[in-house]
C-alpha positions in Angstrom: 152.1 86.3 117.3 152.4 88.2 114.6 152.8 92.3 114.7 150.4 92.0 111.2 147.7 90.4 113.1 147.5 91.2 116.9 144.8 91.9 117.7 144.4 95.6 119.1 142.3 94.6 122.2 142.4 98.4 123.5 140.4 99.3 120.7 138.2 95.8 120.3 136.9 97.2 124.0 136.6 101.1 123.3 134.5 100.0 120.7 132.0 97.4 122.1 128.2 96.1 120.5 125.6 98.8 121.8 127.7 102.2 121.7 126.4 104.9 120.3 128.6 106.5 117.8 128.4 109.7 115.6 130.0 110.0 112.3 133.1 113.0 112.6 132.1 113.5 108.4 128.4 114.0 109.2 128.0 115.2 113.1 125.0 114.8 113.8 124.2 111.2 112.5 124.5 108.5 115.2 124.4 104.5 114.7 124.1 101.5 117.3 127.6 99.4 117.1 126.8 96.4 116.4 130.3 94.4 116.4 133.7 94.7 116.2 135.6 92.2 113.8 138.9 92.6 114.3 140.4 90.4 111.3 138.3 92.5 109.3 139.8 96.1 108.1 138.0 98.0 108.6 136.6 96.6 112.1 133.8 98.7 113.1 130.5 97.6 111.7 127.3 99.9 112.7 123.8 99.0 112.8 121.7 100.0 109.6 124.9 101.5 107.9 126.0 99.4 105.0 129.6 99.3 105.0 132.4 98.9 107.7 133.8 102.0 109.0 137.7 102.9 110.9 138.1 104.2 114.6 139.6 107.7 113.4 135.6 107.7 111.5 133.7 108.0 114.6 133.5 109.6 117.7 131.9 107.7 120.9 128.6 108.9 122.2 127.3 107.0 124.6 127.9 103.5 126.4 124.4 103.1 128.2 123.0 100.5 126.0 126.4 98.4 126.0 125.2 94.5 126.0 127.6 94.0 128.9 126.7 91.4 132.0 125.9 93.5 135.3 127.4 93.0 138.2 125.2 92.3 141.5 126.3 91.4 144.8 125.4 88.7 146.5 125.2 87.3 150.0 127.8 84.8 151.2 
């Protein structure tokens, strides 16, 4: 593969759909994540927010409403 387009998974994951994310130039204002493109630059895109924003933009909030499958045990 390519250095030009790996894909940085380390980031694609610190960044997943649900976070809650605060802009470093305007603390204070949050937005939902809503994907991650990663052959898009820049990769972040934010719910209600118009244009795409960089990692070094934002600063994670919260994970809580991460749409993420959960885990339950079950008997064997």
């Amino acid at each position: 593969m390519d250095v030009e387009t790996a894909i940085d998974w380390d980031e694609a994951f610190e960044y997943l759909p649900g976070s809650l994310v605060e802009l470093k130039a305007q603390p204070g204002t949050t937005y939902c994540i809503d994907f991650y493109e990663p052959m898009m630059v820049p990769p972040i895109w934010l719910v209600d927010d118009p244009r795409p924003r960089y990692p070094h933009e934002l600063r994670i909030v919260s994970r809580l409403n991460e749409r993420v499958c959960s885990l339950e045990s079950q008997a064997v």
